[in-house]
C-alpha positions as CSV (number, residue, x, y, z in Angstrom):
1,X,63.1,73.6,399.1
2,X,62.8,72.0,395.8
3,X,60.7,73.2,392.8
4,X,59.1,70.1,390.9
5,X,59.4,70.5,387.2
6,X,56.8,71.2,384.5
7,X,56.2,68.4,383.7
8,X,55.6,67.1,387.3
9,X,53.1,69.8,387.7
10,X,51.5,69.2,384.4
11,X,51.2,65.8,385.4
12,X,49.1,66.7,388.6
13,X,46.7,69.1,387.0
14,X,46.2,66.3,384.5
15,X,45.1,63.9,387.2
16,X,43.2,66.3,388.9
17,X,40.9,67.6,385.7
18,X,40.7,63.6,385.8
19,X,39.0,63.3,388.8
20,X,37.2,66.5,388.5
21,X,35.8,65.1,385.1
22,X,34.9,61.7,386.7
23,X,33.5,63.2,389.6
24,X,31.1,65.4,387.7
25,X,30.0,62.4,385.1
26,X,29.1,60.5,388.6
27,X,27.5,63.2,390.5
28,X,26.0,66.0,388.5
29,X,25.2,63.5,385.4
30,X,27.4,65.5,382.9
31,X,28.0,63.4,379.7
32,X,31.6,62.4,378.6
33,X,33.3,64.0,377.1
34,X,31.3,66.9,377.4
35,X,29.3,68.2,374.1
36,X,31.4,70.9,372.4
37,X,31.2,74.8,373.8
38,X,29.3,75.6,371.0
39,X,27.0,73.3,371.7
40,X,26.1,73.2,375.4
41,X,28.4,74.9,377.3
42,X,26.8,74.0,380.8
43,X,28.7,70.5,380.7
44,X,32.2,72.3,380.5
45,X,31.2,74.6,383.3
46,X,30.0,72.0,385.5
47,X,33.7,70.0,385.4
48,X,35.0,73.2,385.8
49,X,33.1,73.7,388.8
50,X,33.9,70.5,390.0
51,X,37.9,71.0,389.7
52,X,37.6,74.5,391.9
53,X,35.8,73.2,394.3
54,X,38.0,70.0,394.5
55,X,41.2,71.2,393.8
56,X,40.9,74.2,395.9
57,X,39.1,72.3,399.0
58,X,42.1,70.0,399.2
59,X,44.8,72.4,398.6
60,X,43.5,75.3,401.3
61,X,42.9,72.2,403.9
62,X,45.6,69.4,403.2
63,X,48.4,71.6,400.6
64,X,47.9,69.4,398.1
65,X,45.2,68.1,395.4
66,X,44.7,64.3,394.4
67,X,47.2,65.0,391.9
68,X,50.1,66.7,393.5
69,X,49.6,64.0,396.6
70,X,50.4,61.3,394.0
71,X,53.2,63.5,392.2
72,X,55.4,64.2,395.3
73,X,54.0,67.8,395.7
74,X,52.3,70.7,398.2
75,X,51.5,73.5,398.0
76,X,52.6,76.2,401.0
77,X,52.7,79.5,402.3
78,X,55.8,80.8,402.6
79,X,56.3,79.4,406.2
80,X,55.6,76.0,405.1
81,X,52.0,75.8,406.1
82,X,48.8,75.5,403.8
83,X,47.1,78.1,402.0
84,X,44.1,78.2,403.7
85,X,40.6,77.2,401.5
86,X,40.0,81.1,400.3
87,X,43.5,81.9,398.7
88,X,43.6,78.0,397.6
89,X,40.0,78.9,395.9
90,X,41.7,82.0,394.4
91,X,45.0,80.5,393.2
92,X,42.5,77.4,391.8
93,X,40.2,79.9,389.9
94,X,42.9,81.9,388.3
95,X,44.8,78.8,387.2
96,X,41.5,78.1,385.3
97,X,41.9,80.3,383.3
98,X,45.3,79.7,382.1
99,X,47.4,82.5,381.2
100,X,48.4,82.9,385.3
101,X,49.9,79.3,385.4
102,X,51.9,79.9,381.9
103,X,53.6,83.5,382.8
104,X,56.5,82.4,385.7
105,X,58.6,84.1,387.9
106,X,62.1,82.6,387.7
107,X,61.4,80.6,390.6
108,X,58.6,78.8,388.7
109,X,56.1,80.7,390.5
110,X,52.7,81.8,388.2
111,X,51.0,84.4,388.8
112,X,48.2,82.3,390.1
113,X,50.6,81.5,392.8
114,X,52.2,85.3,393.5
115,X,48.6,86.4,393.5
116,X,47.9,83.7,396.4
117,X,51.0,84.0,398.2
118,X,51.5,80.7,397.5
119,X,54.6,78.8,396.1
120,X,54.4,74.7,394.7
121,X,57.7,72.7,396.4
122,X,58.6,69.0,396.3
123,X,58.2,66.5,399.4
């Protein structure tokens, strides 16, 4: 088992807030790039929205987002498997809000992932 790098991963959530940003502009009509916080902070929330619901769809059902896929990345369970769509909504909604994806274990694991039971390894 290989852990990808930082940058790797960094890479992946990029292209997924991507997506998730795209995705909301084409479905839900939000503006881009969304009007400042301070301003109308509804547009924020709905690409938010739209990168939980994505990110965390794919990862419970497949192991991977859009991103990872195209990085060389999954996302498993300690026996190899997927998550599962609740944890992967968890470990998505915690990684939101930052701080969980920035404090690691020394196996690169954040505490998005320990809180999920959940670890990110290379294909």
């Amino acid at each position: 088992m290989e852990i990808p790098s930082l940058v790797r991963r960094l890479g992946a959530l990029l292209i997924d807030w991507i997506i998730a940003a795209l995705s909301a502009v084409t479905l839900a009509g939000v503006r881009y790039p969304p009007a400042p916080l301070d301003e109308d902070p509804s547009q924020t929330f709905i690409i938010i929205g739209f990168f939980i619901a994505e990110v965390g769809i794919l990862t419970g059902l497949v192991g991977r987002s859009i991103g990872k896929r195209l990085l060389g990345m999954r996302i498993e369970n300690p026996d190899g498997r997927p998550i599962g769509v609740p944890r992967a909504l968890l470990r998505t909604l915690l990684l939101c809000t930052v701080l969980p994806a920035i404090v690691m274990t020394d196996d690169k694991r954040g505490i998005h992932d320990l809180a999920a039971g959940s670890r990110v390894v290379k294909d």
